[in-house]
C-alpha positions as CSV (number, residue, x, y, z in Angstrom):
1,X,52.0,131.5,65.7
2,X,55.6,133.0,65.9
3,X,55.9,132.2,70.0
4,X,54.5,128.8,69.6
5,X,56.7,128.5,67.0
6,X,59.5,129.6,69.6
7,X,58.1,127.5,72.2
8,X,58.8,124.2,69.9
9,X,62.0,125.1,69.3
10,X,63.1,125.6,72.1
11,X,61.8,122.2,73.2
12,X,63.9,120.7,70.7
13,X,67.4,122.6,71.6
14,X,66.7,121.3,74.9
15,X,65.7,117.4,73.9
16,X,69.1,117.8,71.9
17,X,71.1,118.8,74.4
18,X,70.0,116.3,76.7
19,X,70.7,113.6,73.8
20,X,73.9,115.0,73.6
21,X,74.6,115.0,77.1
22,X,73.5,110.9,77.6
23,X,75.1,110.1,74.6
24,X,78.3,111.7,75.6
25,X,78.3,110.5,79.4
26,X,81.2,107.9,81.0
27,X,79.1,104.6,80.8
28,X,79.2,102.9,84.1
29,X,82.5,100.7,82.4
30,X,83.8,103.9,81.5
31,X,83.3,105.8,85.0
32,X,85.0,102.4,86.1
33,X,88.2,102.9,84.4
34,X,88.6,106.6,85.4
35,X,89.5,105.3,89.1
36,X,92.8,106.0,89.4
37,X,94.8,103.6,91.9
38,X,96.3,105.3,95.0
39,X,98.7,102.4,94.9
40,X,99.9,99.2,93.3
41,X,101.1,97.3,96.6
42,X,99.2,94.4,97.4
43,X,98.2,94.3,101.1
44,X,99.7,90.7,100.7
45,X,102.8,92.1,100.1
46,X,103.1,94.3,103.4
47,X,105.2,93.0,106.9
48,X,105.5,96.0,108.1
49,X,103.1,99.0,109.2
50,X,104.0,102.3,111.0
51,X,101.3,104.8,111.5
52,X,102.8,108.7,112.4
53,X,101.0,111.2,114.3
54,X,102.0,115.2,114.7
55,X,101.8,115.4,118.8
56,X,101.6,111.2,119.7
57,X,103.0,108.5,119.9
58,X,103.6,106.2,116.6
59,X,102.0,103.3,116.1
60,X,103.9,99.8,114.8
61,X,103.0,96.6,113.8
62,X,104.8,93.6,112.3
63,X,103.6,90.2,110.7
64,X,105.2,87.1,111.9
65,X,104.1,83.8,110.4
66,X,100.7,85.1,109.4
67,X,100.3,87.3,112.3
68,X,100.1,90.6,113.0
69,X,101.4,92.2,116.3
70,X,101.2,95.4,117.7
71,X,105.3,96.4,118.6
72,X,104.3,100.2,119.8
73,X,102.9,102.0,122.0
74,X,102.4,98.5,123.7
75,X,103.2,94.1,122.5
76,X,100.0,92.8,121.8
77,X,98.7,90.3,119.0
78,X,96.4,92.3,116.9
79,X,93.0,92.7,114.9
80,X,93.0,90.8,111.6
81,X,90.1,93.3,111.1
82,X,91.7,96.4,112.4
83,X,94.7,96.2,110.6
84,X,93.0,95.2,107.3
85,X,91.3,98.7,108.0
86,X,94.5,100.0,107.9
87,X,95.9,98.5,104.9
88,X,92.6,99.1,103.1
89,X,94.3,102.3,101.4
90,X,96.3,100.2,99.4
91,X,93.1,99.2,97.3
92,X,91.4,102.7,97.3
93,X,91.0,104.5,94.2
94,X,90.7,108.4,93.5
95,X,88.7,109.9,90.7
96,X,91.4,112.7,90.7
97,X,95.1,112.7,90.4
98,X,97.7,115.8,91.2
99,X,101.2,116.7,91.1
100,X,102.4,117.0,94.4
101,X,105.1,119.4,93.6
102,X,103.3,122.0,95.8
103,X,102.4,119.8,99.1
104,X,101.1,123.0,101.5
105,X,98.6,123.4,98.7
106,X,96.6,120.3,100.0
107,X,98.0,120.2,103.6
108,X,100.7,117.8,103.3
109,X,103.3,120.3,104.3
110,X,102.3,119.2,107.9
111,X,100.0,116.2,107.1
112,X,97.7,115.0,109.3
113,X,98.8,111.4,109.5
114,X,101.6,109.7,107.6
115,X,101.3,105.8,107.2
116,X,103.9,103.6,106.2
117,X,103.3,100.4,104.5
118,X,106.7,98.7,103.6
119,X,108.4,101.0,101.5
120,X,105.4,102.8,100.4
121,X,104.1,106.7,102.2
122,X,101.2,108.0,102.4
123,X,100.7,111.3,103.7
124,X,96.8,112.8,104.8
125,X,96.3,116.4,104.9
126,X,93.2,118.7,104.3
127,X,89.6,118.0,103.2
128,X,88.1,119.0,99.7
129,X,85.7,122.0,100.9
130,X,83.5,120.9,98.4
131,X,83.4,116.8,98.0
132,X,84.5,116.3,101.4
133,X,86.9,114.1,100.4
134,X,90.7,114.3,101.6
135,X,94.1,114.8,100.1
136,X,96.7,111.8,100.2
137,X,100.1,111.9,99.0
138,X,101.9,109.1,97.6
139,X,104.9,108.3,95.2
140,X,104.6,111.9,94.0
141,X,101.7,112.2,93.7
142,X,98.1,113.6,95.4
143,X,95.3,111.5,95.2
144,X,91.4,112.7,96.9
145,X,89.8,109.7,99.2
146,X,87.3,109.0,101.4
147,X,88.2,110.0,105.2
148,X,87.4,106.6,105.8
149,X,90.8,105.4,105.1
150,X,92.8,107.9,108.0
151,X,89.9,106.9,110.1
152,X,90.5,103.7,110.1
153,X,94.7,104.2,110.9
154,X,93.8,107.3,113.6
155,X,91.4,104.2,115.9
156,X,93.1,104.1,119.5
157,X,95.8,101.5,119.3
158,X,94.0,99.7,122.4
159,X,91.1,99.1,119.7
160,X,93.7,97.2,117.3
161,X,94.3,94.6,119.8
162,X,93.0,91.3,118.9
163,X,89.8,90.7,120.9
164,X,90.4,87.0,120.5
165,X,91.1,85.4,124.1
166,X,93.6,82.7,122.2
167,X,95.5,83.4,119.3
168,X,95.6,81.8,115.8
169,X,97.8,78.9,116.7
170,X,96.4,78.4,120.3
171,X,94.3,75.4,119.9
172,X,92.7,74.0,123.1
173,X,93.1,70.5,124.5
174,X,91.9,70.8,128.1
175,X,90.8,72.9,131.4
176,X,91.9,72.9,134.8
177,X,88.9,74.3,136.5
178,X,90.2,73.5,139.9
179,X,91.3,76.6,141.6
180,X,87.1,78.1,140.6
181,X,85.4,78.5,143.8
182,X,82.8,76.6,142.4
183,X,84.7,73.7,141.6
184,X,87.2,73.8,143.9
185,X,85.8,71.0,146.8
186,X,86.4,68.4,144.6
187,X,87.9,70.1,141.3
188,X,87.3,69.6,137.7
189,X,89.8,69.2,134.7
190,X,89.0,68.0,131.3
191,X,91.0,66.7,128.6
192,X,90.4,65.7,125.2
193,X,91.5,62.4,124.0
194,X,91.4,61.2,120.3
195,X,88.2,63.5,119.9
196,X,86.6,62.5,122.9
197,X,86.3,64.5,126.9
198,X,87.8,62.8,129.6
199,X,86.0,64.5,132.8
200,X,88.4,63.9,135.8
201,X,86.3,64.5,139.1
202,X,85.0,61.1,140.5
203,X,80.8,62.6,141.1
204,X,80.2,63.5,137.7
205,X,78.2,61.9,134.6
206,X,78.9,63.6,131.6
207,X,77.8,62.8,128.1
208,X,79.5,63.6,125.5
209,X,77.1,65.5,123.4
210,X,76.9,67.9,125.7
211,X,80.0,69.2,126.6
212,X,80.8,68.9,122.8
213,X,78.2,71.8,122.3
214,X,79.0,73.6,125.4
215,X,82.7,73.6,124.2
216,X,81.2,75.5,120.5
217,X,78.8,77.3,121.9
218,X,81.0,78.9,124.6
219,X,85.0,78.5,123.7
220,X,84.6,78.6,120.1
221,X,83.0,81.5,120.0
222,X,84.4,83.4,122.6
223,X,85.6,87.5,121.9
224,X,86.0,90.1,124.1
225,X,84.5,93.2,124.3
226,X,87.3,95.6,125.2
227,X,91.2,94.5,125.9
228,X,93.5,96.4,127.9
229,X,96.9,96.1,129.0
230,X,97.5,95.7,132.5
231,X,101.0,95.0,134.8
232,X,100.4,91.7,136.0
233,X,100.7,91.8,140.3
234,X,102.7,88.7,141.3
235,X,101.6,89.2,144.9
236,X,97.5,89.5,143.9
237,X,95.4,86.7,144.8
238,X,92.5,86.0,142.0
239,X,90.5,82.9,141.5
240,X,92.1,81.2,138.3
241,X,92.0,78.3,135.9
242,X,94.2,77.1,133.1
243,X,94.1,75.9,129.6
244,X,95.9,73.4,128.1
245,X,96.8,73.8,124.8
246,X,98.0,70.7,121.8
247,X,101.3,72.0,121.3
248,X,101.8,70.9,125.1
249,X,101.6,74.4,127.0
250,X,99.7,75.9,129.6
251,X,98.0,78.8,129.8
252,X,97.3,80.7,133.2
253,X,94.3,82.4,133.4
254,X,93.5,85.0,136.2
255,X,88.9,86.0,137.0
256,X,89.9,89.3,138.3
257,X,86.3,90.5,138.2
258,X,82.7,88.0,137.6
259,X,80.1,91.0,138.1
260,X,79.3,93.5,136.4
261,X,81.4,91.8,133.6
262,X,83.8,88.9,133.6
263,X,87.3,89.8,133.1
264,X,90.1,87.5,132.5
265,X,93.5,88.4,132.7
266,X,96.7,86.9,131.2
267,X,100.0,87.3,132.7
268,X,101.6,86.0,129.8
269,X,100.3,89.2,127.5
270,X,99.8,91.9,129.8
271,X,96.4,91.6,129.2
272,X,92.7,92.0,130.5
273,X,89.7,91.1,128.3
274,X,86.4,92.1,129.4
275,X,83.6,90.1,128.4
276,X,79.8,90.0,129.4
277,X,78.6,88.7,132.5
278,X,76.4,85.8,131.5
279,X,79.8,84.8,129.4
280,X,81.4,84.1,132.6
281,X,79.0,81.3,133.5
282,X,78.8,80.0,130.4
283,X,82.4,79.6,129.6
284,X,83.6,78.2,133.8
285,X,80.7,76.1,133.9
286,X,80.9,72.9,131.7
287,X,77.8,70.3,132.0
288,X,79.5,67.3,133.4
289,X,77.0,66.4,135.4
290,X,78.3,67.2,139.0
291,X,76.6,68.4,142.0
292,X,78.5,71.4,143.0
C-alpha cells in the first residue's frame, strides 16, 4: 500500500510540474516579442553598401535611380536578388542580445566579415558551439544569427551581377539581325510600330501573333546563366546583331560562342552572359516567315 501510495504521488508532482511548465511557457505571441532586432534601418533607406573581407578585396555597391551597381572589384549592374540577400540582415532578429564591450570574446576582435550599410556596421565573427548560430556586432551591441546572413554578403561578386541581358530601363523596340549568318543573304530587322512588327526583308510573311509570342516567350524572359566580365577585343571578328532600344539607342551585341552554350557579349559592359544552347535559336530566330 505505502509504494503505490508513492507511485501516485509521484504521478502527481510530475502532472504538476508539467502544468507548471505549459502554464508558464512564452506563448507563440510572447516568443514573438522576445526577437530582438539586429537593426532599425530600413533596407529602403540604404544607397550605399560596402562588404570587407580580412585577406580580399572589398566589395561596393551603389543605388542610382532604383538601381543597384556593383562599383568594386569590377562596374556591373547588379542582382535585385543578390543584393536583397545582402541587406536581408537589416530585418533579422536575435533571440539574444550582449554588450559588446569585450569583442575578442565572440570574434569580433578580427571579425570575419564587416558590412556596411549606410552609416550602420555590422561585424561577423565566431559561431555559437552549441546553436550554431553566429555572433554579429552592431551599434554596441552583439546579437546571435543565422550564418545565413554572412553567406549571403561572402557569394563571389561575379554571382551579384545582374543576370538580366537588359537592364531595368532598357526597353526593346527592334532587332537588326543582319550581320547573323543565317540571315545575312538577305538580312532581317524588325521594328515595332504603335504596338505592331514591321518585318523589313522583302521574302517573308509574318503574322503578327506569332512573333508577338516569340518575342514573350524568348526576349521577355530571357536570363543568363552565369555573367562574366570580359575586355572587349576591338580587332576580334564575331557574328553580331543589335537591339534597338525606345529611348532611341542601340545596343551592339557580339555571338562569341552558339555551341555548347550561346554567349553574348556586350562591349558596352564588359560583359559575357552565357546562356543555354537551345536559347540561342530561340532568341536569333524570329518566325517571319522567310526561307533562309
Amino acid at each position: 500500500m505505502k509504494s503505490g501510495w508513492l507511485i501516485n504521488l509521484g504521478l502527481l508532482v510530475v502532472v504538476v510540474g508539467v502544468a507548471l511548465a505549459l502554464y508558464f511557457a512564452p506563448h507563440p505571441q510572447e516568443k514573438q516579442a522576445l526577437a530582438i532586432p539586429v537593426s532599425t534601418l530600413a533596407p529602403a533607406a540604404v544607397a550605399k553598401i560596402s562588404i570587407e573581407f580580412p585577406a580580399k578585396k572589398a566589395v561596393s555597391f551603389e543605388r542610382r535611380a532604383g538601381q543597384w551597381f556593383l562599383l568594386q572589384p569590377f562596374a556591373a549592374r547588379a542582382g535585385q536578388a543578390a543584393v536583397d540577400g545582402v541587406l536581408s540582415i537589416l530585418t533579422a532578429t536575435s533571440v539574444d542580445k550582449f554588450d559588446a564591450s569585450d569583442p575578442a570574446r565572440y570574434g569580433l576582435d578580427h571579425p570575419a566579415l564587416v558590412l556596411r550599410l549606410g552609416e550602420e556596421v555590422f561585424t561577423f565573427g565566431t559561431y555559437n558551439p552549441v546553436s550554431g548560430m553566429q555572433y554579429v556586432g552592431n551599434r554596441n551591441s552583439v546579437f546571435l544569427v543565422e550564418s545565413r546572413y554572412s553567406e549571403a554578403a561572402s557569394i563571389r561578386p561575379v554571382e551579384l551581377i545582374d543576370k538580366n541581358l537588359l537592364g531595368a530601363t532598357e526597353k526593346i523596340a527592334g532587332f537588326d539581325f543582319s550581320r547573323l549568318e543565317q540571315w545575312e543573304d538577305h538580312g532581317l530587322r524588325l521594328d515595332q510600330d504603335k504596338g505592331q512588327w514591321q518585318v523589313i526583308r522583302p521574302d517573308t510573311k509574318p503574322k503578327q501573333e506569332e512573333i508577338n509570342a516569340w518575342f514573350t516567350d524568348s526576349w521577355g524572359t530571357l536570363i543568363a546563366l552565369s555573367v562574366e566580365p570580359y575586355t572587349p577585343d576591338l580587332r576580334a571578328k564575331s557574328p553580331s546583331f543589335e537591339i534597338h532600344l525606345k529611348n532611341g539607342k542601340t545596343l551592339h551585341l557580339d555571338k562569341q560562342g552558339e555551341s555548347p552554350e550561346l554567349i553574348l557579349a556586350r562591349p558596352d559592359e564588359g560583359l559575357r552572359y552565357h546562356f543555354p544552347q537551345d536559347v540561342g535559336f530561340q532568341i536569333l530566330n524570329p518566325p517571319v516567315g522567310a526561307a533562309k
